[in-house]
Steps between C-alpha positions, in 0.01 A plus 500: 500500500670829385346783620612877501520663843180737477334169378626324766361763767172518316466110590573540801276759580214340398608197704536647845200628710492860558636607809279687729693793578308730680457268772807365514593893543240543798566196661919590528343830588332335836746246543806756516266719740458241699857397514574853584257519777633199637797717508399770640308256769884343600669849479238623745593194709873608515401806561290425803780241616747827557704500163575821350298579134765407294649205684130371495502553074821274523353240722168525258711470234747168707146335559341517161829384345472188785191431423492487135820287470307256799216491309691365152642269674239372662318505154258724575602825353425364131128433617445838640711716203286258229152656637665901581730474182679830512375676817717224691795457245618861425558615881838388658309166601534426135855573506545273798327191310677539232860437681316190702345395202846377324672398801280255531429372174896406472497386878555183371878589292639572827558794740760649296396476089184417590309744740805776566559524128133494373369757781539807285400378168176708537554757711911564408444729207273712674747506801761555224344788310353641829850526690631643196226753420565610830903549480434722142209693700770562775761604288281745325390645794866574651588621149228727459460641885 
Protein backbone atom coordinates (compact mmCIF):
# COMPACT_ATOMS: atom_id res chain seq x y z
CA UNK A 1 0.00 0.00 0.00
CA UNK A 2 1.70 3.29 -1.15
CA UNK A 3 0.16 6.12 0.05
CA UNK A 4 1.28 9.89 0.06
CA UNK A 5 1.48 11.52 3.49
CA UNK A 6 -1.72 13.89 3.26
CA UNK A 7 -3.38 10.58 2.04
CA UNK A 8 -2.12 8.82 4.70
CA UNK A 9 -3.51 11.45 7.37
CA UNK A 10 -6.79 11.63 5.53
CA UNK A 11 -7.13 7.73 6.43
CA UNK A 12 -6.40 8.13 9.44
CA UNK A 13 -8.64 10.72 10.24
CA UNK A 14 -11.50 9.12 9.22
CA UNK A 15 -10.42 6.09 11.26
CA UNK A 16 -10.06 7.56 14.71
CA UNK A 17 -13.06 8.84 16.81
CA UNK A 18 -13.14 12.44 17.39
CA UNK A 19 -11.78 13.51 20.48
CA UNK A 20 -13.99 15.38 22.77
CA UNK A 21 -12.06 18.31 23.55
CA UNK A 22 -13.98 20.61 25.35
CA UNK A 23 -14.41 18.29 28.07
CA UNK A 24 -11.34 16.94 28.21
CA UNK A 25 -10.41 20.87 28.64
CA UNK A 26 -13.01 21.30 31.62
CA UNK A 27 -12.35 18.26 33.23
CA UNK A 28 -8.16 19.16 33.51
CA UNK A 29 -9.73 22.46 34.39
CA UNK A 30 -11.41 20.81 37.75
CA UNK A 31 -8.95 18.27 38.18
CA UNK A 32 -5.89 20.83 38.34
CA UNK A 33 -8.23 23.02 40.74
CA UNK A 34 -8.65 20.43 42.73
CA UNK A 35 -5.08 19.40 42.87
CA UNK A 36 -4.34 22.93 43.71
CA UNK A 37 -6.77 23.12 46.48
CA UNK A 38 -5.44 20.11 47.85
CA UNK A 39 -2.47 22.28 47.93
CA UNK A 40 -3.48 24.98 49.33
CA UNK A 41 -5.40 22.54 52.02
CA UNK A 42 -1.56 20.97 53.02
CA UNK A 43 0.13 24.46 52.81
CA UNK A 44 -2.49 25.69 55.26
CA UNK A 45 -1.56 22.63 57.35
CA UNK A 46 2.17 23.71 57.50
CA UNK A 47 1.18 26.77 58.11
CA UNK A 48 -0.92 26.02 61.14
CA UNK A 49 1.88 23.43 62.30
CA UNK A 50 4.35 26.70 62.87
CA UNK A 51 6.39 26.70 59.50
CA UNK A 52 7.14 29.91 58.00
CA UNK A 53 5.12 30.70 54.34
CA UNK A 54 7.77 29.77 52.28
CA UNK A 55 9.26 26.82 54.12
CA UNK A 56 5.56 25.53 54.07
CA UNK A 57 5.58 26.06 49.81
CA UNK A 58 8.79 23.80 50.04
CA UNK A 59 7.32 21.20 52.26
CA UNK A 60 4.00 21.45 49.84
CA UNK A 61 6.11 21.15 47.18
CA UNK A 62 8.58 17.83 49.25
CA UNK A 63 5.04 16.18 49.84
CA UNK A 64 3.45 16.35 46.45
CA UNK A 65 6.74 15.19 44.90
CA UNK A 66 6.46 12.07 47.75
CA UNK A 67 3.37 11.38 46.98
CA UNK A 68 3.29 11.25 43.33
CA UNK A 69 6.49 9.12 43.03
CA UNK A 70 4.56 6.68 46.02
CA UNK A 71 1.72 6.59 44.11
CA UNK A 72 3.63 5.24 40.63
CA UNK A 73 5.05 2.93 42.37
CA UNK A 74 2.44 1.65 43.99
CA UNK A 75 0.62 1.70 40.53
CA UNK A 76 -1.80 3.94 41.28
CA UNK A 77 -0.78 7.19 39.81
CA UNK A 78 -1.53 5.83 36.12
CA UNK A 79 -5.25 5.16 37.29
CA UNK A 80 -5.80 8.54 38.69
CA UNK A 81 -3.69 10.70 35.72
CA UNK A 82 -5.83 8.28 33.01
CA UNK A 83 -9.31 9.84 34.38
CA UNK A 84 -7.66 13.85 35.19
CA UNK A 85 -5.36 13.59 32.01
CA UNK A 86 -3.57 16.89 32.13
CA UNK A 87 -4.82 18.65 35.30
CA UNK A 88 -2.65 15.89 37.21
CA UNK A 89 0.30 15.46 34.66
CA UNK A 90 1.48 19.07 33.91
CA UNK A 91 2.06 20.22 37.72
CA UNK A 92 5.44 19.10 39.30
CA UNK A 93 3.53 15.76 40.31
CA UNK A 94 3.87 15.02 36.66
CA UNK A 95 7.42 15.75 36.72
CA UNK A 96 7.87 13.48 39.70
CA UNK A 97 6.14 10.39 37.80
CA UNK A 98 7.91 10.78 35.12
CA UNK A 99 11.51 10.15 36.93
CA UNK A 100 9.67 7.05 38.95
CA UNK A 101 8.12 6.00 35.97
CA UNK A 102 11.58 4.77 34.21
CA UNK A 103 13.30 3.75 37.22
CA UNK A 104 11.10 1.30 37.53
CA UNK A 105 10.39 0.02 34.27
CA UNK A 106 14.35 -0.92 33.99
CA UNK A 107 14.32 -2.06 37.77
CA UNK A 108 14.87 -5.23 36.48
CA UNK A 109 18.65 -4.34 34.40
CA UNK A 110 20.04 -3.62 37.67
CA UNK A 111 20.62 -0.68 40.07
CA UNK A 112 23.22 0.81 38.03
CA UNK A 113 22.18 0.57 33.92
CA UNK A 114 19.02 -0.26 34.82
CA UNK A 115 17.11 2.18 37.22
CA UNK A 116 20.16 4.94 37.88
CA UNK A 117 20.75 5.18 34.16
CA UNK A 118 17.08 5.12 32.89
CA UNK A 119 15.77 7.69 35.70
CA UNK A 120 16.16 10.76 33.55
CA UNK A 121 15.16 9.54 30.23
CA UNK A 122 11.92 11.62 30.60
CA UNK A 123 12.46 14.19 32.71
CA UNK A 124 16.57 14.83 31.79
CA UNK A 125 16.01 17.12 28.86
CA UNK A 126 13.74 19.24 30.60
CA UNK A 127 16.21 19.30 33.61
CA UNK A 128 18.82 19.85 30.85
CA UNK A 129 17.26 22.73 28.95
CA UNK A 130 15.79 24.14 32.24
CA UNK A 131 19.29 24.40 34.14
CA UNK A 132 20.60 25.83 31.10
CA UNK A 133 17.86 28.36 30.30
CA UNK A 134 18.51 29.46 33.60
CA UNK A 135 22.54 29.95 33.40
CA UNK A 136 21.88 32.17 29.82
CA UNK A 137 18.97 34.10 31.82
CA UNK A 138 21.67 34.72 34.57
CA UNK A 139 24.28 35.76 32.45
CA UNK A 140 22.09 38.21 30.70
CA UNK A 141 20.99 39.66 33.64
CA UNK A 142 24.65 40.40 35.15
CA UNK A 143 25.53 41.61 31.64
CA UNK A 144 22.81 43.88 31.23
CA UNK A 145 22.41 45.29 35.08
Amino acid sequence: MDMSNKEYGMYVNAKSKPSPLWRDLLWAFVSGGALCALGQGVMNAYLHAGLSEENAGTAVSITFIFAAALLTGLGLFHKIARHTGAGTLIPITGFANSVVAPALEFRSEGLVMGMSAKMFTIAGPVLVFGICASVIYGILLLIFT
